[in-house]
C-alpha positions as CSV (number, residue, x, y, z in Angstrom):
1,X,1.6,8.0,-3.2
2,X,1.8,10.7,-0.7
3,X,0.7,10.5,2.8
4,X,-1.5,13.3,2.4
5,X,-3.3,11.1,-0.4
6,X,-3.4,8.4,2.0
7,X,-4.9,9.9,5.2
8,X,-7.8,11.0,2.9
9,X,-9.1,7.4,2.0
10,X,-11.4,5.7,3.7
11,X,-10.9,1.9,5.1
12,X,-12.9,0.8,1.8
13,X,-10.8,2.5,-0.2
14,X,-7.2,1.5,1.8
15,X,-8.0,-1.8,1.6
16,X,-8.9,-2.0,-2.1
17,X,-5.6,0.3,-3.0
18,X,-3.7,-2.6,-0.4
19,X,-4.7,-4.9,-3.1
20,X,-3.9,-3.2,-5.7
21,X,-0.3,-2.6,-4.6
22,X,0.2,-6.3,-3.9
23,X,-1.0,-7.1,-6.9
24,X,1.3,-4.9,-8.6
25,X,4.1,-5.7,-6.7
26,X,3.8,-9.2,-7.8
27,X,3.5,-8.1,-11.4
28,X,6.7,-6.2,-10.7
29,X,8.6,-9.2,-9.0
30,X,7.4,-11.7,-11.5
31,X,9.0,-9.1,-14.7
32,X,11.7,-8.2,-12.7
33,X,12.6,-12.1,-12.7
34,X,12.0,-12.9,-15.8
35,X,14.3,-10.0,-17.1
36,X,16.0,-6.9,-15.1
37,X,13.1,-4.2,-15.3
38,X,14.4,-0.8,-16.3
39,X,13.7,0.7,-12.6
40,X,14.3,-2.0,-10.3
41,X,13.7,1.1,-7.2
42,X,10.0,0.8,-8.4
43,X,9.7,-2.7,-6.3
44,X,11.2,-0.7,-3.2
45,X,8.8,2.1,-3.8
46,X,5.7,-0.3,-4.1
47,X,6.3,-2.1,-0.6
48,X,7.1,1.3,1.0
49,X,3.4,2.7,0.0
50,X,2.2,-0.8,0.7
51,X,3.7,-0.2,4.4
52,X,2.1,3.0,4.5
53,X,-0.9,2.1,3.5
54,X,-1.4,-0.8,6.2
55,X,0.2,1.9,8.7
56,X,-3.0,4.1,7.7
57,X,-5.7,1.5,8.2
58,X,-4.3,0.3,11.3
59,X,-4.4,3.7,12.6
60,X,-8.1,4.3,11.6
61,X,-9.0,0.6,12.9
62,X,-7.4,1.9,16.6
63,X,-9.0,5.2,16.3
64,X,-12.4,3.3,15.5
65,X,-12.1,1.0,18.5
66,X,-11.1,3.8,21.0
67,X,-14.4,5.6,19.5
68,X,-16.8,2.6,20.2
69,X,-15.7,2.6,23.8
């Protein structure tokens, strides 16, 4: 996911695509520990748009709290 993508959302959306990607990343853990999964980068990939993602929201949660003031 692109950061473009990401500045777009709104906090409803972030937060349902945060729980998405953990949910996914657990899926990926979980296969990748059963049996090596084909692109093992994938996991790194997941918890770097995860970060991203959470780096996003926290920005628009500050931005709405210097607004309110």
């Amino acid at each position: 996911m692109k950061n473009s993508e990401i500045t777009g959302l709104s906090k409803e959306e972030l937060v349902a695509k945060i729980a998405e990607e953990k949910e996914n990343l657990t899926k990926l853990k979980f296969a990748h520990a059963i049996s090596a999964i084909e692109n093992p980068s994938r996991i790194k990939k997941v918890r770097r748009d995860i970060a991203r993602l959470n780096t996003e929201l926290a920005k628009q949660n500050a931005q709405s709290a210097t607004e309110t003031k």
